[in-house]
Each structure stands twice: as C-alpha cells, then as structure tokens.
C-alpha positions as a LaTeX table, in Angstrom:
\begin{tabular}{lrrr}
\hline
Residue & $x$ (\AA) & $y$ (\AA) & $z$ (\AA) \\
\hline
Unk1 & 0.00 & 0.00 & 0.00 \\
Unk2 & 3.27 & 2.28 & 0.83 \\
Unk3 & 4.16 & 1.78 & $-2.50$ \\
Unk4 & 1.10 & 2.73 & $-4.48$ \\
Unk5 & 0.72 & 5.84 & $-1.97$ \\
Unk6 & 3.89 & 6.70 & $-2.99$ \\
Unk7 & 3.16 & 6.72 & $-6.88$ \\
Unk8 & $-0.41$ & 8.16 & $-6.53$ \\
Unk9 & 1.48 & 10.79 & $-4.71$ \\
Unk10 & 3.53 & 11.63 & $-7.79$ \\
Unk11 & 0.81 & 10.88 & $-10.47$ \\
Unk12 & $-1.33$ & 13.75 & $-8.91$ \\
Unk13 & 1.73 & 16.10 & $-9.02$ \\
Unk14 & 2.44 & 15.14 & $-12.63$ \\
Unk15 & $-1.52$ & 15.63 & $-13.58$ \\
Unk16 & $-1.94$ & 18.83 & $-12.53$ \\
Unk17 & $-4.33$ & 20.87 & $-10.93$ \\
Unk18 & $-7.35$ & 18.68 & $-11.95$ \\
Unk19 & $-9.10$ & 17.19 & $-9.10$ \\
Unk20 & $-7.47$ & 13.79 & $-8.82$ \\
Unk21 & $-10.93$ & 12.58 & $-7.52$ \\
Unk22 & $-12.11$ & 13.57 & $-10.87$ \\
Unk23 & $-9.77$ & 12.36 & $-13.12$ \\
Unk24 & $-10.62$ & 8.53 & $-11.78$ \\
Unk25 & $-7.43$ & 5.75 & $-11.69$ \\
Unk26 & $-4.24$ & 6.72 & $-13.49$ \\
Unk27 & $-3.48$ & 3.52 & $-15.63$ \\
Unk28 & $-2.46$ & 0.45 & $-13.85$ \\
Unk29 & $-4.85$ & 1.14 & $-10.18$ \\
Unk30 & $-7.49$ & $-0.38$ & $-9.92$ \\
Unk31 & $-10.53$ & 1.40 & $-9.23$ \\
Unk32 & $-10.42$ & $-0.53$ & $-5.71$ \\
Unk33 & $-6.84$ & 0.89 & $-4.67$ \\
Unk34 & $-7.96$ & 4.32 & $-6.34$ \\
Unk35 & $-10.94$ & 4.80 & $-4.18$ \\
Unk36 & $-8.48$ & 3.39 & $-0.67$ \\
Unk37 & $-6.27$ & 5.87 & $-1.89$ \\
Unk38 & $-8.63$ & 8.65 & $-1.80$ \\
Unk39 & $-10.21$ & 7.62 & 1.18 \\
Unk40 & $-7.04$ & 7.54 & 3.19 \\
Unk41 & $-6.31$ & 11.51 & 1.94 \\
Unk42 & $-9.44$ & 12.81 & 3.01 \\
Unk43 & $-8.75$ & 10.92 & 6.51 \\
Unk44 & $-5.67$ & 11.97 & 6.92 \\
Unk45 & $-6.81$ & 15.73 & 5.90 \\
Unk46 & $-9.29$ & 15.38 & 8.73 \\
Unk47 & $-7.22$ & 14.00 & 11.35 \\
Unk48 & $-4.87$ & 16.84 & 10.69 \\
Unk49 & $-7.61$ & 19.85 & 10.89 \\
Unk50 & $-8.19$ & 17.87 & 14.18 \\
Unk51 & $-4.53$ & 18.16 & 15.15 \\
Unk52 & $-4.63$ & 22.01 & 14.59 \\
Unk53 & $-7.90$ & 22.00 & 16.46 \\
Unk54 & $-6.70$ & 19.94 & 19.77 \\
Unk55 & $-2.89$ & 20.82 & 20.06 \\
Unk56 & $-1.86$ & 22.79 & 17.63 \\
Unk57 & $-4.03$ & 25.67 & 18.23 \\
Unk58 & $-3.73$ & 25.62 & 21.63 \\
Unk59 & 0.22 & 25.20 & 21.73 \\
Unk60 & 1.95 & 25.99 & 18.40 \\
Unk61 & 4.76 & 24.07 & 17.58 \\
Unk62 & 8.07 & 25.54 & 17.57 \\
Unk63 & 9.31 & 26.77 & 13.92 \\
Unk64 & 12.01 & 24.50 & 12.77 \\
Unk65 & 15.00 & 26.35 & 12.91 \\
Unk66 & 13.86 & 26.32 & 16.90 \\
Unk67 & 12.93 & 22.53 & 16.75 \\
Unk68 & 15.90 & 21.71 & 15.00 \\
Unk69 & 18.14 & 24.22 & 15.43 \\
Unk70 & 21.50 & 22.12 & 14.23 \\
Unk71 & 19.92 & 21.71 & 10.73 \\
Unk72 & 20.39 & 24.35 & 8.07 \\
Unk73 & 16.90 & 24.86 & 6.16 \\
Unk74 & 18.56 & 23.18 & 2.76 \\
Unk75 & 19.10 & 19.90 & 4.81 \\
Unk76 & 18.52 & 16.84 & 3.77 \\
Unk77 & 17.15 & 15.93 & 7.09 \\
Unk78 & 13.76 & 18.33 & 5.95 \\
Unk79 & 13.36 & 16.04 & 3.35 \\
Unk80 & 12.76 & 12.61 & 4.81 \\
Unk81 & 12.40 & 10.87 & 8.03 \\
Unk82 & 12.11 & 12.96 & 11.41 \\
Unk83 & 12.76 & 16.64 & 9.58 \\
Unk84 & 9.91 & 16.12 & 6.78 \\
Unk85 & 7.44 & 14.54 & 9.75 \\
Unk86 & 7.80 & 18.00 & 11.67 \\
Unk87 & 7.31 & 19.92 & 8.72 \\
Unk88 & 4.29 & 17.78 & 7.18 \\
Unk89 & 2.50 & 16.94 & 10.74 \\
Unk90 & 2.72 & 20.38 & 12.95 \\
Unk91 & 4.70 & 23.50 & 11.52 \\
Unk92 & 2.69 & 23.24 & 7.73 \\
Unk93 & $-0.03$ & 22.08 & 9.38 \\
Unk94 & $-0.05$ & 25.31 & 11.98 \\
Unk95 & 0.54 & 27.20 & 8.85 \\
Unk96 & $-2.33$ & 25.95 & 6.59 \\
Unk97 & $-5.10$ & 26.05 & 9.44 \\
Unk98 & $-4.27$ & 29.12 & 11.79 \\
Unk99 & $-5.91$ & 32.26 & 11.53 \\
Unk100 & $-4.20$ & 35.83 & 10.21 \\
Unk101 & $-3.86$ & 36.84 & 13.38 \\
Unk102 & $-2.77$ & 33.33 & 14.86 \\
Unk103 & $-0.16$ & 33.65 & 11.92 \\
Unk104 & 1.09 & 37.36 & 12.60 \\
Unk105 & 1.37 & 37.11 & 16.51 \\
Unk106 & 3.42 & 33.68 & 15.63 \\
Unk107 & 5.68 & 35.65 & 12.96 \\
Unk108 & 6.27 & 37.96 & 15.35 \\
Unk109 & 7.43 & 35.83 & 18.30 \\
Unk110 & 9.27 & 33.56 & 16.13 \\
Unk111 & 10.62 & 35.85 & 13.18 \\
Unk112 & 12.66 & 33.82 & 10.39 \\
Unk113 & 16.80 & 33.93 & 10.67 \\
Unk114 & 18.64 & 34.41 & 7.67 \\
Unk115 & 17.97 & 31.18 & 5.00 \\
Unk116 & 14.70 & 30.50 & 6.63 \\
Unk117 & 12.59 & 33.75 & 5.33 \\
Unk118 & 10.97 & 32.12 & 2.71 \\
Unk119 & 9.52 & 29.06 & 4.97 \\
Unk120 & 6.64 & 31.00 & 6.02 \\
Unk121 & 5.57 & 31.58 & 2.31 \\
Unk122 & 6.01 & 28.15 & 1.21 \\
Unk123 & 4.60 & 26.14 & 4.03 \\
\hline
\end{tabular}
C-alpha cells in the first residue's frame, strides 16, 4: 500500500491541478486501490484539521529552525524521516489552518533567521 501511496502521490503532481478525484485511476490502479487511496487523503486531511484543532491551536509548535536548530533549512534531514514529519504533521499544518492573526502574533514571536525567510511563504 506504501508503495502505491507513494506513486499516486507523484501521479497527482504530474496531472496537474485537476481534481485527482475527478480524473478517476491513473493507468495500472485499480478502481479498488484508487478509491483506498482517496479515502485515506481525506482521513488523513481530517485527522490533521483535528490536530490544529486539539494541540496545535492551543500550543503551536516551535518553527524549525527552533525545533531543530542544528539543521540548516537546505538539509537533507527536511526532506525525509524525522525533519519532513515535523514539517508535514505540525509547523505546515499550523501554517495551513491558523488564523491571520494566529499567523502574525506567531511571525512575530518567532521571526525567520537568515535562510529560513521564505519558509513562512512556502509552508
């Protein structure tokens, strides 16, 4: 199941801005794994608005240049395992769901060093 996650992942990205529950399988899924997949996204949308809405909200997590501060923000260690659960699970999530004001009062106790500016506009 990893595995077709994985390239379900990537065929939305390659597709485009289409809805991918509108465009049906990509070739090669059945309509079975197509419809688990889609399922398990709208879940895991949910549990995260639920995240926001029980912890997050209530006690932002730390940017990650405070989280992690030994890690540069070009690290690899954003990109998979521990780094890339942080940023997927809490800090984008905190981003996506939070207020303007949430936001600005956040910006403004944590402002963004040097080679993290641009964080706050992409997550």
């Amino acid at each position: 199941m990893k595995i077709r996650f994985a390239f379900l992942s990537l065929f939305i990205v390659v597709r485009g801005a289409v809805a991918a529950s509108e465009l049906g399988p990509p070739e090669g899924v059945s309509e079975e794994d197509w419809k688990a997949y889609l399922n398990l996204k709208k879940d895991r949308k949910a549990m995260l608005k639920k995240r926001f809405e029980n912890e997050l909200r209530i006690a932002p997590p730390l940017p990650p240049w405070k989280k992690h501060p030994d890690h540069q923000s070009g690290s690899m260690f954003w990109r998979m395992g521990v780094g890339e659960e942080y940023l997927t699970d809490y800090f984008s999530v905190y981003l996506k769901y939070a207020s303007d004001d949430e936001l600005k009062a956040y910006k403004l106790k944590y402002p963004a060093p040097r080679g993290w500016q641009d964080w706050y506009k992409e997550n």
